[in-house]
C-alpha positions, 0 to 999 in steps of 0.5 A, a space after each residue: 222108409 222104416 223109423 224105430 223109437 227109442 227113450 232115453 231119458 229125455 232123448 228121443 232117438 230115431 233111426 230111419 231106414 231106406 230113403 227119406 224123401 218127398 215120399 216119406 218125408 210127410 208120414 216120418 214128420 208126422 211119426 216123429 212130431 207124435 213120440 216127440 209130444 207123447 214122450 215129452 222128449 227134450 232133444 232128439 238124436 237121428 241114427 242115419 246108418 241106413 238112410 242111403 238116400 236124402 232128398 231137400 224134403 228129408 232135410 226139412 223133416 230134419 230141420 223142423 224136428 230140430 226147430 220143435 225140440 229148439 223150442 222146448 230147449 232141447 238140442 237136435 244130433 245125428 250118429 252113423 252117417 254114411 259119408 253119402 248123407 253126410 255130404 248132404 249136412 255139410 252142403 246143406 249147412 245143417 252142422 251149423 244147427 246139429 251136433 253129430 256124434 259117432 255113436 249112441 253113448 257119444 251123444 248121451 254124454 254130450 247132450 
């Protein structure tokens, strides 16, 4: 699993890459937790394009990044799912708590 960082303001975007799982999910969590405090970043956006696998692990990597930023006032989103992922959300109930963009400009103008 790869994550790039990316601060917009006070939007902290992650793309991941490959397979979030009961694997990966410990280091992303702690990777994510880590820019999260050292940018102060307020809400978090998920750019899951080329994530092609999510186990219930990566959905509580999701979860709890959520509920920190929550915390702070912020708001969690996700952009470019792949329908595979996506069933995942909608099964999970996770649109409930997170907004989901098409794009990037999408989700700083919405958030």
């Amino acid at each position: 699993m790869q994550v790039n960082f990316e601060m917009v303001d006070q939007n902290l975007f992650v793309k991941l890459a490959g397979e979030l799982d009961h694997h990966s999910a410990e280091d992303i969590r702690d990777k994510i937790d880590k820019q999260i405090d050292k940018n102060e970043a307020k809400n978090i956006i998920f750019d899951l394009a080329d994530v092609h696998f999510m186990d219930s692990s990566g959905i509580g990597v999701v979860i709890g990044r959520y509920k920190k930023v929550q915390r702070k006032g912020g708001q969690a989103a996700v952009i470019h799912m792949n329908s595979r992922i996506e069933s995942i959300f909608k099964m999970s109930g996770l649109f409930h708590i997170i907004q989901k963009f098409e794009n990037k400009k999408q989700a700083l103008e919405r958030l």
